[in-house]
C-alpha positions as CSV (number, residue, x, y, z in Angstrom):
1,X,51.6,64.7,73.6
2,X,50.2,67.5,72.0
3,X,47.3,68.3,69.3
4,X,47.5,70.4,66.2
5,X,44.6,71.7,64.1
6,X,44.5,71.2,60.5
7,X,42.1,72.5,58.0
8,X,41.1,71.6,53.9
9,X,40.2,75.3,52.8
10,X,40.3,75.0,49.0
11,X,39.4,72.4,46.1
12,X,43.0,71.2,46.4
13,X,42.5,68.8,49.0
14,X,45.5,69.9,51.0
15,X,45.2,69.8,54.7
16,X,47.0,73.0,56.2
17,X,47.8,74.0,60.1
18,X,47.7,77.4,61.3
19,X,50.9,76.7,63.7
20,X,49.0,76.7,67.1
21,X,49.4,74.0,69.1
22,X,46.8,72.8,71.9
23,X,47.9,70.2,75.1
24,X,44.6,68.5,74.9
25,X,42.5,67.5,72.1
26,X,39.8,68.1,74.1
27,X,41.4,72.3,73.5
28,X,42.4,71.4,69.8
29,X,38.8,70.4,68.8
30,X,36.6,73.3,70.6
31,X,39.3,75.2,68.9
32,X,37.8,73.8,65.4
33,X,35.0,74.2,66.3
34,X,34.7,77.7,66.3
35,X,37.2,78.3,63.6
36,X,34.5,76.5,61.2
37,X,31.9,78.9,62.5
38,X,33.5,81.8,61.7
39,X,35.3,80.5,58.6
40,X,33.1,79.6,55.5
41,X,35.8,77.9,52.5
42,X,36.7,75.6,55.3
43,X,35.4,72.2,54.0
44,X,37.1,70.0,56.4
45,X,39.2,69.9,59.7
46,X,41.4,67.4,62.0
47,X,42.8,67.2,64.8
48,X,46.4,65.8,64.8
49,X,49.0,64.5,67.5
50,X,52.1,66.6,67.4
51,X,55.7,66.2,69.1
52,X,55.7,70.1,69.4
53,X,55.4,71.6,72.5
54,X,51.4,73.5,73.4
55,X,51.6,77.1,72.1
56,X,48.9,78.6,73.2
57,X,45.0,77.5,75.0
58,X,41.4,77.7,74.4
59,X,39.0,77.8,77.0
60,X,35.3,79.5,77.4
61,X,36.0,80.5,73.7
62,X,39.2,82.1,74.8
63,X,42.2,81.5,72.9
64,X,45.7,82.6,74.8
65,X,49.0,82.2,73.4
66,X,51.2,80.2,76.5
């Protein structure tokens, strides 16, 4: 299993992924973390399982593509 990030961004409610892909949620949520920081219309995020294969990893505030 593997963990998407998802993002609300705008009034429409809509949550929206950015089409990276983390093995660990753990990955997928530090991820969000930091995304929040440096975005500011961001007005809620998730963390969702995903069938897709892990794209890329994010460690020590490091994201790499796989």
């Amino acid at each position: 299993m593997s963990f998407a990030c998802e993002v609300i961004a705008d009034s429409s409610g809509k949550w929206c992924g950015n089409g990276l892909v983390f093995s660990s949620e753990t990955e997928a949520q530090e991820y969000l973390r930091d995304l929040r920081r440096r975005w500011m219309a961001v007005r809620d995020v998730r963390v969702v399982a995903s069938d897709k294969p892990a794209t890329h990893t994010y460690v020590n505030h490091e994201l790499e593509a796989r």
